[in-house]
C-alpha positions in Angstrom: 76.8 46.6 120.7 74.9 43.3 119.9 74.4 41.0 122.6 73.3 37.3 122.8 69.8 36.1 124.3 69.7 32.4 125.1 65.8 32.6 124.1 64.8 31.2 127.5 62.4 34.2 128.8 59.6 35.0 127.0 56.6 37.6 127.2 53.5 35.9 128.4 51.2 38.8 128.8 50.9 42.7 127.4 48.4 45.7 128.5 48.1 49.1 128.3 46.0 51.6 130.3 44.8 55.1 128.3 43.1 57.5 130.1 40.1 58.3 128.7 40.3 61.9 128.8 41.0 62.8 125.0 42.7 65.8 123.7 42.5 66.6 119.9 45.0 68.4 118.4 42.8 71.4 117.3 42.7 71.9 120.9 46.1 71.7 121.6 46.3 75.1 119.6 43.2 76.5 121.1 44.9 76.7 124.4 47.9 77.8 123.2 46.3 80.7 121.9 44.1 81.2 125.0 47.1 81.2 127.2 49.7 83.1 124.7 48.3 86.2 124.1 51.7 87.1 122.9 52.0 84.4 120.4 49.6 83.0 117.7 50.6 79.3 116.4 50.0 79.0 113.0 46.8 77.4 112.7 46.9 73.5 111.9 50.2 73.6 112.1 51.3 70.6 114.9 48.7 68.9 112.9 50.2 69.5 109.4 54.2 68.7 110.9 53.3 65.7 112.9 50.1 64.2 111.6 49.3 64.0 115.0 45.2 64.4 115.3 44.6 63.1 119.3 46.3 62.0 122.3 45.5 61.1 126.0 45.5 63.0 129.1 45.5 61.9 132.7 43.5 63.1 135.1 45.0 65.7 137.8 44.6 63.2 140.6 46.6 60.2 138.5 49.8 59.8 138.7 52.9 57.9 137.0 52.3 54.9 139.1 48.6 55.0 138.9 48.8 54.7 134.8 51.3 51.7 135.1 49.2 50.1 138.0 46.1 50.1 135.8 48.0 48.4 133.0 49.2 46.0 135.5 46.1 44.9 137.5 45.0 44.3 133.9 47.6 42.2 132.7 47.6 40.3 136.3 43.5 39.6 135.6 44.4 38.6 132.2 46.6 35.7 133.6 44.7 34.6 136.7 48.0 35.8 138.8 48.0 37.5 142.5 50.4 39.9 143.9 52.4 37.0 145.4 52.7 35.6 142.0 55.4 37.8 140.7 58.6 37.6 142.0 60.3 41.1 140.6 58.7 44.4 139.7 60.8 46.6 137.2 59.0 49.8 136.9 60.5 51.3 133.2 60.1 54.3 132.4 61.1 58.1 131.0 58.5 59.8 134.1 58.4 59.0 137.4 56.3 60.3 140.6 59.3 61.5 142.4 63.2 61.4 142.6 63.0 59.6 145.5 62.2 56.9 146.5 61.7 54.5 142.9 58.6 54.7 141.7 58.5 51.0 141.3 58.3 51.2 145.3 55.2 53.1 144.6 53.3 50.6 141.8 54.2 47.5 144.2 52.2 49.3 147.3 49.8 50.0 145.4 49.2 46.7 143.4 50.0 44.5 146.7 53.3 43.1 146.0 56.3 42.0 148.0 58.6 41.3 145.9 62.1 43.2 145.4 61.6 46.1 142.7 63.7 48.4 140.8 63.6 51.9 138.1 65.3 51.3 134.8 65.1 54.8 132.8 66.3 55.5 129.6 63.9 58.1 128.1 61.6 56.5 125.1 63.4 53.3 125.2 62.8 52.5 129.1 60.2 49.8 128.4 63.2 47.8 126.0 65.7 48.0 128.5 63.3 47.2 131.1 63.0 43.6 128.7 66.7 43.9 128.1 67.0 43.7 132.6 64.2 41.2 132.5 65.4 38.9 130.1 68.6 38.3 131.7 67.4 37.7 134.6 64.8 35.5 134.0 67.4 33.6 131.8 70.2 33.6 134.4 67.5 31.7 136.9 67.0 34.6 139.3 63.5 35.3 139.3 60.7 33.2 137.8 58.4 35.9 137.1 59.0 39.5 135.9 56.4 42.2 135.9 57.6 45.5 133.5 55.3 48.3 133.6 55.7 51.9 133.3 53.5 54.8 133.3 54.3 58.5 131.1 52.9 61.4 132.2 54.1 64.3 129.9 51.1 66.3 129.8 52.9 67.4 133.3 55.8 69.3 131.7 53.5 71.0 128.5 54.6 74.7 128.5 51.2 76.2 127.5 52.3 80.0 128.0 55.1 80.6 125.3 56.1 84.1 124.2 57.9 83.4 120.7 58.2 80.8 117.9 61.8 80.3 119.2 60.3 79.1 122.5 57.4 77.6 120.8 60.0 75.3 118.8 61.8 74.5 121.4 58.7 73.5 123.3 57.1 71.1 120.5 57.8 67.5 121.7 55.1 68.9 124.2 52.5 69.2 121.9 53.2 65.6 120.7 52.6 63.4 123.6 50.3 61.4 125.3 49.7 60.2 128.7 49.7 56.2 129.5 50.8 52.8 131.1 51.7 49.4 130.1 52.7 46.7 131.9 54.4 43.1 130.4 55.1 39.6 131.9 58.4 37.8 131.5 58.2 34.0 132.6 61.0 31.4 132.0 60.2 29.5 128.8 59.3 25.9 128.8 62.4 23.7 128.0 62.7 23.0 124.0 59.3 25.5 123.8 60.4 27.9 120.4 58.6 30.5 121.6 60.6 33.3 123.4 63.3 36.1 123.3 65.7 35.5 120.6 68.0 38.9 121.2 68.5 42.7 121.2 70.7 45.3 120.1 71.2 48.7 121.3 73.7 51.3 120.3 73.7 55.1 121.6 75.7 58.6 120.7 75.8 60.0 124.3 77.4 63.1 123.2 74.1 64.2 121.8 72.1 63.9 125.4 71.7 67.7 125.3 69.6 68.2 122.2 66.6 67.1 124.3 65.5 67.9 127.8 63.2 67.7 130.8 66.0 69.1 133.1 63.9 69.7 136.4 64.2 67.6 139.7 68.2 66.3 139.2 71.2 68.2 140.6 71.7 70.5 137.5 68.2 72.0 138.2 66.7 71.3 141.6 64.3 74.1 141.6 64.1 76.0 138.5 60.3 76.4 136.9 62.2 77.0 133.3 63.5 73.5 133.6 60.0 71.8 134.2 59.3 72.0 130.9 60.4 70.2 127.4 63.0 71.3 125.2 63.9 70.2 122.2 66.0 71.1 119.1 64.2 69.3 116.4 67.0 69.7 113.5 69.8 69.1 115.4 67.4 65.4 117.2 67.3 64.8 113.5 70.6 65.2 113.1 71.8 63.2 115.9 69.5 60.1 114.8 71.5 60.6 111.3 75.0 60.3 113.4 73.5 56.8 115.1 72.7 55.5 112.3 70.6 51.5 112.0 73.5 49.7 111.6 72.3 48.4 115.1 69.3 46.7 113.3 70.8 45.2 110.6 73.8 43.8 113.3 71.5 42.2 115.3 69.5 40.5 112.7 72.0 39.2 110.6 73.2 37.6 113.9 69.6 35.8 114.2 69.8 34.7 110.5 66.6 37.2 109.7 65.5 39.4 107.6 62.7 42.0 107.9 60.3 39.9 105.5 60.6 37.0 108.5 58.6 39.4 110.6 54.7 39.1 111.5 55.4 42.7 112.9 57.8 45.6 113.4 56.5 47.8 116.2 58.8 51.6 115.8 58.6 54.2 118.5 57.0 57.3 116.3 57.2 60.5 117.4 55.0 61.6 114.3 54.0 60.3 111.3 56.4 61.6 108.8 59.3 60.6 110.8 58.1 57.0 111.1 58.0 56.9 107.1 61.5 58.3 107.0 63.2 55.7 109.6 61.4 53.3 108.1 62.5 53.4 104.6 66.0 54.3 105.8 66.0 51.0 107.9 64.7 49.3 104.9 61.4 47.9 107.1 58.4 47.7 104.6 55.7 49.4 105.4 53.1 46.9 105.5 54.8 45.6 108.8 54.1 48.5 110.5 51.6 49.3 113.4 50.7 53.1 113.0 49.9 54.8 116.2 51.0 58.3 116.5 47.9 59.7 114.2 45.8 58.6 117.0 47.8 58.1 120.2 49.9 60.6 120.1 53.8 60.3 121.3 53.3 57.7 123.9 57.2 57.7 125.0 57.9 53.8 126.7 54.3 53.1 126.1 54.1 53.0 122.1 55.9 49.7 121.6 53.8 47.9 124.3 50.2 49.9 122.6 51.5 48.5 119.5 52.2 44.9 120.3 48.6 45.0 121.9 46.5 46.2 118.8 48.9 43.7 116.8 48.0 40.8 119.0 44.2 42.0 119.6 43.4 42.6 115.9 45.0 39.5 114.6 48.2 40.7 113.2 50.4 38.5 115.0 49.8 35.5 117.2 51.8 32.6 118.6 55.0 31.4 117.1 54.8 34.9 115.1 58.5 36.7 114.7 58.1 40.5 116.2 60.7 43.2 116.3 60.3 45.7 119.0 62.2 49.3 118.0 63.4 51.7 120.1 64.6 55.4 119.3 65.2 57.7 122.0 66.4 60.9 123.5 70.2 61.0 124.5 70.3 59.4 122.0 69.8 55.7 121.7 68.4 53.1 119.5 67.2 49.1 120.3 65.6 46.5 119.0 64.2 43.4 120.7 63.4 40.3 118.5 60.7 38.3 120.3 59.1 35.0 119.0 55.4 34.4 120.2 
């Protein structure tokens, strides 16, 4: 359903930490060679179906937390702001360092803070419901100052040893992603100021949560090694994005009186480059609006929409009293969109 923002938050800093470690996607199928003597992948293949060419890896002694604490400290420099500046931490995103406790508890030690925290989670589309929790709060007069950052560390559940094309398949959103952290500030806008959140919309199909998994570490599969891993039925993901539908989009911006062509612009989650062509003529979004990422980022999960709102701001793309559109697609399945005036 379509929901109603008063437009009194708005987003008054974006970064994003990459580690620098870089792996290409020829690589990718170098290893999976090396370590699947069983198996060969078809050479150039991830590259050919995803368009995919590099991604980022972190570093075995980083974790979630550190990824979205780099982001942060940035994004705190940026402003001039100390820990004692922000008065809730929302830590967003589809990894974590452990079950328990939130790894929001872990970012705020680690970045100084003592202010309340909390995990919102909700696979690639963490970082817009972490705005969707932010927003209302900051609009309901709760907390002055909200800091969302989130860290994805998939490189952590890669199955590199596969003994089949079946499990190679099913093993593929692996191959995809990248590791990385953003962070975002939401302050209470100035009375009368235009600039702001002017809504969301978010709609999901929850009966198609099992087409894609990371199972390992809940109830279902406390200690299994086979669940540590991704899996993924591609055709039936596709499928279930079909059954969703945009009708989301359109809902929530005939609301707003907008159109696409109102936009500076529309930053998609892309889980390759193909797919991002096919959503967005299905959506009807033109392409020059876009912010193309994947070729060189790789999946980023929660990260891609902040990345892309930071290359559109730092290369001039957008600036202040710009319309953006923020939108969401993600595993379970779900899609959002946040409409956000500079």
């Amino acid at each position: 359903m379509a929901a109603a923002a008063p437009g009194l938050s708005r987003i008054t800093g974006v970064e994003v930490y990459l580690p620098p470690a870089r792996l290409d996607t020829a690589a990718v199928e170098q290893r999976l060679r090396r370590e699947s003597p069983e198996f060969t992948v078809p050479r150039g293949l991830i590259g050919r179906v995803t368009g995919i060419r590099s991604r980022s890896v972190m570093a075995e002694s980083e974790q979630a937390s550190d990824l979205a604490v780099n982001a942060a400290a940035k994004v705190l420099a940026e402003r001039g702001l100390q820990p004692e500046d922000i008065s809730l931490l929302i830590f967003a995103s589809a990894s974590q360092d452990m079950v328990e406790p939130a790894t929001a508890h872990i970012v705020a030690a680690k970045l100084g803070l003592q202010c309340p925290v909390m995990d919102v989670k909700n696979a690639c589309n963490s970082f817009l419901n972490g705005l969707e929790v932010a927003d209302s709060l900051v609009a309901a007069g709760r907390y002055s100052r909200v800091l969302v950052a989130g860290g994805e560390s998939p490189s952590r559940a890669v199955r590199w040893s596969v003994p089949d094309f079946e499990t190679f398949a099913s093993s593929f959103p692996g191959y995809t992603m990248s590791d990385g952290g953003y962070a975002a500030l939401f302050e209470a806008s100035d009375s009368g100021a235009s600039a702001g959140v002017l809504g969301f919309g978010f709609s999901a199909k929850s009966a198609h949560w099992a087409v894609g998994t990371l199972a390992a570490g809940g109830s279902a599969f406390p200690r299994d090694p086979e669940a540590s891993y991704f899996s993924m039925d591609g055709e039936k993901l596709k499928d279930a994005f079909l059954d969703l539908g945009s009708g989301i989009l359109h809902e929530t911006l005939e609301r707003l009186g907008l159109g696409w062509q109102d936009f500076a612009a529309v930053c998609v989650h892309q889980v390759s480059a193909p797919y991002r062509e096919v959503f967005a003529r299905g959506a009807g979004v033109p392409a020059g609006l876009l912010i193309p990422t994947v070729e060189d980022y790789g999946n980023l999960a929660s990260v891609t929409l902040p990345l892309q709102l930071k290359l559109a701001l730092d290369t001039g793309r957008c600036g202040p009293g710009d319309l953006v559109a923020l939108v969401g697609l993600a595993g379970g399945v779900s899609l959002g969109i946040a409409v956000v005036r500079l």
